[in-house]
N, C-alpha and C positions, 0 to 999 in steps of 0.2 A: 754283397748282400742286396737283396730285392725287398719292394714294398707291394702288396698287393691292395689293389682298389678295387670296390666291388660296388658297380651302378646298381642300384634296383627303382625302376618304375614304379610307381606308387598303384595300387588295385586299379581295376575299374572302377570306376564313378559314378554317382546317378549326372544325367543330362543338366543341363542348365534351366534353371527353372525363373523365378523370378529373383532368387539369391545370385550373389556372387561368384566369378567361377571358383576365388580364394575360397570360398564359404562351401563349395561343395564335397558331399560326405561320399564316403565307400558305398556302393553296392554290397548287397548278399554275394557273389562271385567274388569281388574286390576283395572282402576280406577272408574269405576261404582261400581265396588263392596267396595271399599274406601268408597265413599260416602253413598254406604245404611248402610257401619258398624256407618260410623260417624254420619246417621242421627237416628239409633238406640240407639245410645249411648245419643243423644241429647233426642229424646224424653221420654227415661228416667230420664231426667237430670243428666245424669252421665260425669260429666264433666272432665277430669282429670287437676290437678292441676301443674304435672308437665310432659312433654311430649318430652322424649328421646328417639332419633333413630339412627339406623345406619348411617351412609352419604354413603353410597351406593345409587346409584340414584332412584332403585325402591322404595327402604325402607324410603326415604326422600321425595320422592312423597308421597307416601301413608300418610306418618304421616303430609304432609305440604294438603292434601286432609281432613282428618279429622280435621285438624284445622281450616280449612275454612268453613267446617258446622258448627263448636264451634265459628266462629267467632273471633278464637286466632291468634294472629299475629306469622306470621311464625319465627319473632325474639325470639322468646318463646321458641324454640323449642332447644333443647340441641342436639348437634351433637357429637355419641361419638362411637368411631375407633372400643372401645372393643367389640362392638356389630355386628363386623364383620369379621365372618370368625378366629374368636379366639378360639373357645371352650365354653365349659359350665364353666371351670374354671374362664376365662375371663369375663363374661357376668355376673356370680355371683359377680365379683370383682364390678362391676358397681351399682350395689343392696347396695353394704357395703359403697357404696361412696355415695350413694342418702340421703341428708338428713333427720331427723326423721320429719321434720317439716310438709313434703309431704304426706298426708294420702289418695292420688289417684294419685299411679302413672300409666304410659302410657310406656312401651315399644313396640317399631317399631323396627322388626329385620328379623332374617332369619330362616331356617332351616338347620341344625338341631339343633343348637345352641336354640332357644327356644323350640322345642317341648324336647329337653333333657333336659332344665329347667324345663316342666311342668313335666314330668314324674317325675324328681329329687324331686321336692316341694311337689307333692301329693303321695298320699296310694295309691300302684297298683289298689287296691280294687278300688279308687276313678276315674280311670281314664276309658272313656266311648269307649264302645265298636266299636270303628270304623274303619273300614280297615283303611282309611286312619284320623290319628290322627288330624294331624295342617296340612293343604291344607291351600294356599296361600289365604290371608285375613282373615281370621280364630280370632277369639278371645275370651282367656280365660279371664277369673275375677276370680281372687284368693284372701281368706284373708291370711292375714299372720302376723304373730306374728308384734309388735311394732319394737323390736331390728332385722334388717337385716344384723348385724355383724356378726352373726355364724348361718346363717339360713339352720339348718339341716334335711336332707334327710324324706321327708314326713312330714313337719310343717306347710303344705296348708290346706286350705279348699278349695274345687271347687266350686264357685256360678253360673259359667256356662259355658260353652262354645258354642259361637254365631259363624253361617254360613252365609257367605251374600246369598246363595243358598236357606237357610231355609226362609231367609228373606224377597228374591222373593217369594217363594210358598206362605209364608202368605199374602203377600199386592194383590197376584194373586185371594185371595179367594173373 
């Protein structure tokens, strides 16, 4: 049996103004583009089962946005520090704490802490050509081994990674 883990980059953001960059909220595009990943995810039925994020304000929008097309109560949602601004170190430590019982998880986080995860988890070979890798809203679907206690360097598989960009052009056609 496999686990699948699904990174999602938190919207676009407004710029840094004289707040915090933890304090900074979604853009109009930020949270539009929330909602075509989370109605993507819906109508596949890809639901996730457990749905942890940064409490960074963008990062807790976006993930409390996708939980509102799933219909899941924002109490649901796990709020956890090491998902911000710690490292790849930190963010794996969150993976080894998640329990086995979850077989869809949802991380909501930032860069470059996730797209250093995605690169870490997958085979260079597996990673897809694109100037810019994880752009905000971005989200990968990886399997991954069952035990995420020593999840080592290239033990991904890539099932995809979804643009809300791509998402427009198709609903455009």
């Amino acid at each position: 049996m496999s686990r699948e883990l699904w990174l999602l980059r938190h919207g676009k953001a407004e710029r840094f103004d004289s707040s915090e960059d933890y304090d900074r909220t979604l853009k109009g595009r930020g949270k539009r583009d929330a909602i075509r990943i989370g109605e993507w995810l819906k109508e596949g039925q890809l639901i996730p089962e457990v749905v942890i994020s940064s409490p960074a304000i963008r990062a807790i929008t976006t993930a409390k946005i996708v939980c509102d097309v799933f219909g899941i109560d924002h109490h649901h949602i796990q709020q956890e520090k090491r998902l911000y601004d710690e490292g790849l170190v930190r963010v794996k430590s969150v993976l080894v704490d998640c329990p086995a019982t979850f077989s869809r998880v949802l991380l909501v986080g930032h860069n470059p802490e996730l797209e250093d995860l995605l690169i870490y988890l997958l085979n260079e070979t597996d990673l897809p050509d694109n100037k810019k890798l994880f752009p905000t809203a971005a989200l990968a679907r990886l399997i991954l081994p069952d035990d995420w206690s020593h999840l080592e360097q290239g033990c991904a598989q890539l099932l995809s990674i979804t643009y809300p960009k791509s998402l427009f052009e198709e609903s455009a056609d």
